[in-house]
C-alpha positions as CSV (number, residue, x, y, z in Angstrom):
1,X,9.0,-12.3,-35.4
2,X,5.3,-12.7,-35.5
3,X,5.6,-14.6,-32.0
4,X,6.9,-11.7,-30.6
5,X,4.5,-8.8,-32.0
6,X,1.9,-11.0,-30.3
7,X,3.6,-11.1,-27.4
8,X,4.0,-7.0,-27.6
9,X,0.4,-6.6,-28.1
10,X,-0.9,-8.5,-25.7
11,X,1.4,-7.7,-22.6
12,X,0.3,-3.9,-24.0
13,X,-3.4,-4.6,-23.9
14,X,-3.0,-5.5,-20.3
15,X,-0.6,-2.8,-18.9
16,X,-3.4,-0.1,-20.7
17,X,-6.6,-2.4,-18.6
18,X,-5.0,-1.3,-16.0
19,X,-6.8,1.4,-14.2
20,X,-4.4,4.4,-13.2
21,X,-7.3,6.6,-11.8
22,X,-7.0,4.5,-8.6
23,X,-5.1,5.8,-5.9
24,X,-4.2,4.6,-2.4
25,X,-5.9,5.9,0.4
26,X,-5.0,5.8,4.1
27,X,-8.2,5.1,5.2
28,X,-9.1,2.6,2.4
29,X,-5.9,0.8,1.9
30,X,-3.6,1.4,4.9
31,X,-5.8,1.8,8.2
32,X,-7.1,-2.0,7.3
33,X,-3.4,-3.3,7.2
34,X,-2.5,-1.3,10.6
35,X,-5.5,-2.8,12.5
36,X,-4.9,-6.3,11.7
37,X,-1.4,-6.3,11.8
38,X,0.2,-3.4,13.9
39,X,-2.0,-1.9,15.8
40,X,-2.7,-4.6,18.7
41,X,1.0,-3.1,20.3
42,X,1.5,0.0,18.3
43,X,-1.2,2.0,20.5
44,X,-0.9,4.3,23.8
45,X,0.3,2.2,26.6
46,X,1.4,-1.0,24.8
47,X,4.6,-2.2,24.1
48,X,5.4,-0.5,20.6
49,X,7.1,3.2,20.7
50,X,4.5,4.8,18.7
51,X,0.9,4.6,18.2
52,X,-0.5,4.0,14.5
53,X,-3.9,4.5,15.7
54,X,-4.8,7.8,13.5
55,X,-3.5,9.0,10.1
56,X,-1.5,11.9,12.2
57,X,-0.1,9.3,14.1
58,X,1.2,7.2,11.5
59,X,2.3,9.9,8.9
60,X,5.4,11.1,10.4
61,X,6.7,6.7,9.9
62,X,5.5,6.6,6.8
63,X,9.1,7.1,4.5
64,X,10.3,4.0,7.3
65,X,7.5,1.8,7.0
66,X,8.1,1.8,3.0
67,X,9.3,-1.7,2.1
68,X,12.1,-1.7,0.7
């Protein structure tokens, strides 16, 4: 019983160290992930049907893009 109260309090420390004031950002967390990965063919006049160039761009694909 003990084993598991320590268990409790210390999987609860570390779910409240995490900081929820963080948020993701398209330009912080996003925009690096399309350059290196997407946007060598996903730009105007490569081989990709839509460009992920700008946040305006990308936006309307975001819902698709979502991992599942």
């Amino acid at each position: 019983m003990m084993r598991m109260v320590l268990v409790g309090l210390a999987f609860g420390t570390a779910v409240l160290a995490v900081d929820l004031s963080s948020s993701v950002t398209f330009f912080e967390d996003v925009l690096p992930i399309l350059q290196k990965n997407c946007q060598s063919c996903h730009r105007p006049g490569q081989v990709a049907p839509m460009s992920l160039i700008t946040y305006n761009d990308a936006r309307p694909w975001a819902k698709r893009s979502k991992p599942q």
